[in-house]
Each structure stands twice: as C-alpha cells, then as structure tokens.
C-alpha positions as CSV (number, residue, x, y, z in Angstrom):
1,X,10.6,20.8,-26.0
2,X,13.7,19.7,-24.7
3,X,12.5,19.7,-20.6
4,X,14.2,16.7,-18.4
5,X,12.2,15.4,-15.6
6,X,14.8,14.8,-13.1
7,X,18.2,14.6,-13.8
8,X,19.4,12.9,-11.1
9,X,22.7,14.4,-11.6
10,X,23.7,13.9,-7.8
11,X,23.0,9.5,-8.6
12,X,25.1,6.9,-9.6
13,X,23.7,6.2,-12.9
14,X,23.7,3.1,-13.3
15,X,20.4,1.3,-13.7
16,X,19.4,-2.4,-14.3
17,X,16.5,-3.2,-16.6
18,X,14.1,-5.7,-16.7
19,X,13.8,-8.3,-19.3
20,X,10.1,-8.5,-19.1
21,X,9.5,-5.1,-19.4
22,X,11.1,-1.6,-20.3
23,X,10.2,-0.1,-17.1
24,X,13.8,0.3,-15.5
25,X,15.1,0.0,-11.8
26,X,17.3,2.2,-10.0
27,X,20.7,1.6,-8.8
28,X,20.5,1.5,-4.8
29,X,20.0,-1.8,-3.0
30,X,17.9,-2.8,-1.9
31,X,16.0,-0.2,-4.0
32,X,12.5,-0.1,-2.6
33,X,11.5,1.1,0.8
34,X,10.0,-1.9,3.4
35,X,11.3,-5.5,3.0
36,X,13.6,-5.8,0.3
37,X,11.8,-8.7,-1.3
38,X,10.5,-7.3,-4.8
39,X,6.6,-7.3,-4.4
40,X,5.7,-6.7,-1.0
41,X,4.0,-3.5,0.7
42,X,5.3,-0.7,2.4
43,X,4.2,2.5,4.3
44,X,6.1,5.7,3.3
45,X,5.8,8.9,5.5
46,X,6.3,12.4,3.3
47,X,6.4,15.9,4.2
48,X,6.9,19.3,2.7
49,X,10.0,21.4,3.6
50,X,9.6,24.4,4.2
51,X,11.8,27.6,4.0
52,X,15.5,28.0,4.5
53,X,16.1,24.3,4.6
54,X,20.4,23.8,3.8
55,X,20.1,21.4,0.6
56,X,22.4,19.8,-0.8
57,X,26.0,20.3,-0.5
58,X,26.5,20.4,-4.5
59,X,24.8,23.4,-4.4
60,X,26.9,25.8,-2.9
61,X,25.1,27.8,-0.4
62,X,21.9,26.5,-0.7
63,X,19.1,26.8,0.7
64,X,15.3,25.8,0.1
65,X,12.2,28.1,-0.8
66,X,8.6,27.4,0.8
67,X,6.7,26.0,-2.1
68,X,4.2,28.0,-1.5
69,X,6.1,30.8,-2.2
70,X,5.9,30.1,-5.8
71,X,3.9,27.2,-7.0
72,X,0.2,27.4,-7.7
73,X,-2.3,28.1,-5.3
74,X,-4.0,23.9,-4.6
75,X,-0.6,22.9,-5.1
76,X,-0.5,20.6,-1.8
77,X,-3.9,18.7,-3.3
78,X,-2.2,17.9,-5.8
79,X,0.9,16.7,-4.2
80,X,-1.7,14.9,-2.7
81,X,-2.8,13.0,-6.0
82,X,0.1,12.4,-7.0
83,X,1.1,10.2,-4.1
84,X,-2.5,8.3,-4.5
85,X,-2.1,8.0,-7.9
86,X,0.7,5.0,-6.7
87,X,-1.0,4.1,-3.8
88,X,-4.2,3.4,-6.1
89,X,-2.1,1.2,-8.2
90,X,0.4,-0.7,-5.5
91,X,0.8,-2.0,-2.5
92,X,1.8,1.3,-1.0
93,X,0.6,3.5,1.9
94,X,1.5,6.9,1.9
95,X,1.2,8.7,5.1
96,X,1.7,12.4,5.6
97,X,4.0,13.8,8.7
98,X,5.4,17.3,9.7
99,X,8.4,18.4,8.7
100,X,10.9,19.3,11.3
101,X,13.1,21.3,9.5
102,X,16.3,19.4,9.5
103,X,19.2,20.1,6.8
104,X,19.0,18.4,4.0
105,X,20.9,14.6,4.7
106,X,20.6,15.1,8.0
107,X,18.9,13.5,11.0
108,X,15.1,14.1,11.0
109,X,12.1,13.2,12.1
110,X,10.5,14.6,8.7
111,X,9.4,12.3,6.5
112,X,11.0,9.8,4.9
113,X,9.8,11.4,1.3
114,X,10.5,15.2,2.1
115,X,9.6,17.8,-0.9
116,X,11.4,20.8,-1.1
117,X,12.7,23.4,-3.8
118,X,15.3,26.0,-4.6
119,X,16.9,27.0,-7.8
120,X,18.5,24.1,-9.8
121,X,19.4,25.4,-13.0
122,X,17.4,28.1,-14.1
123,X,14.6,27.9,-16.6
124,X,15.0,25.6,-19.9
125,X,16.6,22.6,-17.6
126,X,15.8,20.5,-14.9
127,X,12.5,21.0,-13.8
128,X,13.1,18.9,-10.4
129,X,15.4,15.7,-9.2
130,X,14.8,13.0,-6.5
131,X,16.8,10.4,-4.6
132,X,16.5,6.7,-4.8
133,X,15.1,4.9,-1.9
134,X,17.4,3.2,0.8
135,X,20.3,2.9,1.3
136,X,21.1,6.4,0.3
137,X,22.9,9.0,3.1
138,X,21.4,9.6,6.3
139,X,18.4,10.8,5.2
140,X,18.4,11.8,1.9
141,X,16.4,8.9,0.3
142,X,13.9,9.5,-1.8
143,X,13.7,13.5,-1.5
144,X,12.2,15.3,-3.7
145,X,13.9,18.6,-4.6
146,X,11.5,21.4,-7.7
147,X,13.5,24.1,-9.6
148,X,12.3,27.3,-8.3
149,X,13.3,29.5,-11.7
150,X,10.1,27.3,-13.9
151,X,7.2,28.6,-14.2
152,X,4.1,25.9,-13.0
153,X,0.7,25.5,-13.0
154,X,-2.6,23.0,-12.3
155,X,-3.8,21.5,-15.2
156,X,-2.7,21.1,-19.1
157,X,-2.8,24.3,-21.1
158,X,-1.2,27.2,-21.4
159,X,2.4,28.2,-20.5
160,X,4.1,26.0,-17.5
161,X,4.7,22.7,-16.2
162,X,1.8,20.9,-14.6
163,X,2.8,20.2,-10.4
164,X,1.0,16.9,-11.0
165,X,3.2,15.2,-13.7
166,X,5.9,16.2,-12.7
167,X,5.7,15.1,-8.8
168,X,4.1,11.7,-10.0
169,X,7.1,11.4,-12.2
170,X,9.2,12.1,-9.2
171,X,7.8,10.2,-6.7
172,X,8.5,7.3,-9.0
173,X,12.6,7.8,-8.5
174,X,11.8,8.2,-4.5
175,X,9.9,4.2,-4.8
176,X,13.1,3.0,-6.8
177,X,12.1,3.6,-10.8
178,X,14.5,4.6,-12.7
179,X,13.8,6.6,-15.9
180,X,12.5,4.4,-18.7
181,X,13.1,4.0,-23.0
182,X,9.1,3.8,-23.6
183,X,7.5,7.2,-24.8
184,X,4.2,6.3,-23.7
185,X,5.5,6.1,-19.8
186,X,5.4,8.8,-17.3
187,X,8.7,7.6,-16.1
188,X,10.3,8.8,-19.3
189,X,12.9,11.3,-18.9
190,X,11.1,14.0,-20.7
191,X,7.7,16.4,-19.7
192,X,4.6,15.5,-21.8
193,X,1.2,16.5,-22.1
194,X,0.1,13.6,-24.0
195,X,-1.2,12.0,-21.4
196,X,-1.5,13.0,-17.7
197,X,-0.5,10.4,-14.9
198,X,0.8,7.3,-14.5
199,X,1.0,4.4,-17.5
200,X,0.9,0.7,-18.2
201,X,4.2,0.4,-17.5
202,X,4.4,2.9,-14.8
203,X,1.8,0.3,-13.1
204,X,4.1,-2.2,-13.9
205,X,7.4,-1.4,-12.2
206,X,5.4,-0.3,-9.2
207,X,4.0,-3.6,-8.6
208,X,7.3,-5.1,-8.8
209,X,8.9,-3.7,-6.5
210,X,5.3,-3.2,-4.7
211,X,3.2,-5.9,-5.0
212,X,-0.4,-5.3,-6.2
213,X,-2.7,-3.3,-4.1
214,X,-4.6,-5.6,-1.8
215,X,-8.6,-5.6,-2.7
216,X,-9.9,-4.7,1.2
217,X,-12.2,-7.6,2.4
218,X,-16.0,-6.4,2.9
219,X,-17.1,-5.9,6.4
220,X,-19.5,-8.2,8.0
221,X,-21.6,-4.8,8.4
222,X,-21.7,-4.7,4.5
223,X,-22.3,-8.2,3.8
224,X,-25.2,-8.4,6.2
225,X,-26.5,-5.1,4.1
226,X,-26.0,-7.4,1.1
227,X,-27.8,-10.0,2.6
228,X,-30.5,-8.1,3.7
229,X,-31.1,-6.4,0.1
230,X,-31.1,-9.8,-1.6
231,X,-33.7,-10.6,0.9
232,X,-36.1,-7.6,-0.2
233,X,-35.3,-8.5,-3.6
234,X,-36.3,-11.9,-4.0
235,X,-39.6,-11.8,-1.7
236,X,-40.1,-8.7,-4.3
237,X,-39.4,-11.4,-7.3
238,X,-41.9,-13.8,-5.2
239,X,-44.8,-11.4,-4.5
240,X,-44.9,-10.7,-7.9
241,X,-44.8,-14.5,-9.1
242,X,-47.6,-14.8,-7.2
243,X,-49.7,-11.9,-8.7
C-alpha cells in the first residue's frame, strides 16, 4: 500500500534533521508558530472551511468541498482528537475559531490552522497536504487541505483511511515537522494501521519546537481537600491505635 500522507508538493523541500533524533524539521523559519526560540509554547487558532472556498492557485479552478459533505459522520470529534493528541504531549494550546470564508492565502480572520478539502489527485495518491508554519504567504501557513476522491472512515478496519491518522499526521506539517525516516513514527510519509496516533518520536519533535506541556499547579481549593482528607485519615489511623 503505496498511500503518501502529504506530499507537500506545493513546499520547498528542503528539510534539516536533527542529530539527536530522526524526527525531521521543516524548511520555513522560523518554523514553529509563537516565539521562534525552539521549546517554548504557543496558542494556535484552527477552523474548518467550508464550501466553495478558492484554494490554491496550482489547482486550476479550485475550489473547496464542506467536509461534511463527504467524510464520516463524528468527523469534527475527531478533528478534535487529533489536535489534543499534540496538545496532550506539548506545550501547545489549540483554540477553535470560525471560519470566515476567505480564499485560500488570503486575508482572514479564520484560523490560523484552517482545514479544508477538494480533489487532489484522485484516489491511489495523496490522501491530504499541509503548509509549514510561518513565514509562509499571507495566510496560508499551516492549512490543512484532504483529497475529496478517498474513501474515509472512524476507526481501523475495513476499507478507507482513518480521519484521525491522517489529520494527526497533518497537523504535524502545520507545527513545523517535516516527514521522518523512522517507520515506527506517525510523521512517516506513508498511512499505517500499525499503530494509531502519535509516537516516541512524534513526542519528540513536538517538544522541541514546543517545549513540554506544563504540569498545571494544584489549586489551593484542592490542596486544602488534600489536607483535610489526610486529616480524616490519620485521626482514623489514631482511633484505631487506640482500640
């Protein structure tokens, strides 16, 4: 099964990898979206396109389909997971906006990751591309683009292409991965079912460029629960001392 991820056909392809890992980074600079120092935070807007959107100017009279015009029905949940699944693992907040409509590149007060789809290259090809993060046109950066003409679905099994992976792989190009050598990575080039979501090494370049998620302090509310439970517990451990 021969499926590429994202070809990223309409990107310089130039990519600079890491010496302490395979995980690869993609060309634009500074290649992450936030400060450009590697390892810090970021919020990311995103928002779904919908119909009639002008795309790309590659593709010659272009224009976008509503994804719910052919995806799945629960597709947008698990749009959804994929964007958590990085936010779970990196310093990264995702936030979700409407869509205004603008073309493709143009400006907009969609968000900065917008997801769209039209017809790429018919089935057997490309099952969807992205754009690197900034600085990359107006407003292109880090859009998300699926191929109309394959045939998805939730969920391993069966005939299809699961709207998970593949978005998850995606939004990796939109946060400044390129694709990687290693097999066992969801940023590989190449569809797989052998394991579903992100990867060591997925993790990995995400927290470079990211940071690692921050581990939220407890609130005073909680602690004084704590504190109030380790109360109970040791006049429990007393009383019975004393019996």
């Amino acid at each position: 099964m021969n499926k590429i991820l994202s070809s990223l056909a309409l990107m310089a392809a130039l990519a600079v990898p890491l010496s302490a890992s395979a995980y690869v980074l993609g060309p634009t600079s500074p290649g992450k979206w936030g400060s450009p120092e590697y390892g810090t935070g970021a919020t990311v807007t995103w928002s779904v396109m919908g119909g009639g959107v002008s795309c790309e100017a590659a593709f010659l009279g272009c224009s976008t389909t509503a994804l719910s015009a052919f995806l799945p029905g629960g597709f947008l949940t698990e749009i959804r997971s994929a964007f958590d699944a990085w936010s779970k693992v990196a310093n990264i907040k995702f936030v979700q906006v409407a869509d205004d409509g603008a073309a493709f590149n143009a400006a907009t007060r969609s968000g900065d990751i917008r997801i769209g789809a039209h017809f790429v290259d018919g089935s057997a090809g490309t099952l969807a591309y992205s754009y690197f993060p900034p600085v990359n046109g107006l407003s292109a950066a880090g859009d998300i683009f699926m191929d109309t003409a394959e045939r998805w679905k939730i969920g391993f099994g069966g005939n299809g292409y699961d709207v998970f992976q593949v978005v998850t792989h995606e939004i990796g190009h939109s946060l400044g991965l390129e694709h990687t050598p290693r097999t066992d990575a969801l940023m590989n080039a190449f569809y797989t079912e052998r394991f579903r979501g992100l990867q060591a090494d997925d993790i990995a370049g995400a927290r470079f460029l990211y940071g690692v998620r921050p581990i939220p302090e407890p609130s005073a509310l909680a602690l004084f629960g704590l504190g109030v439970v380790g109360v109970a517990l040791r006049r429990r451990q007393a009383q019975r001392r004393a019996g």
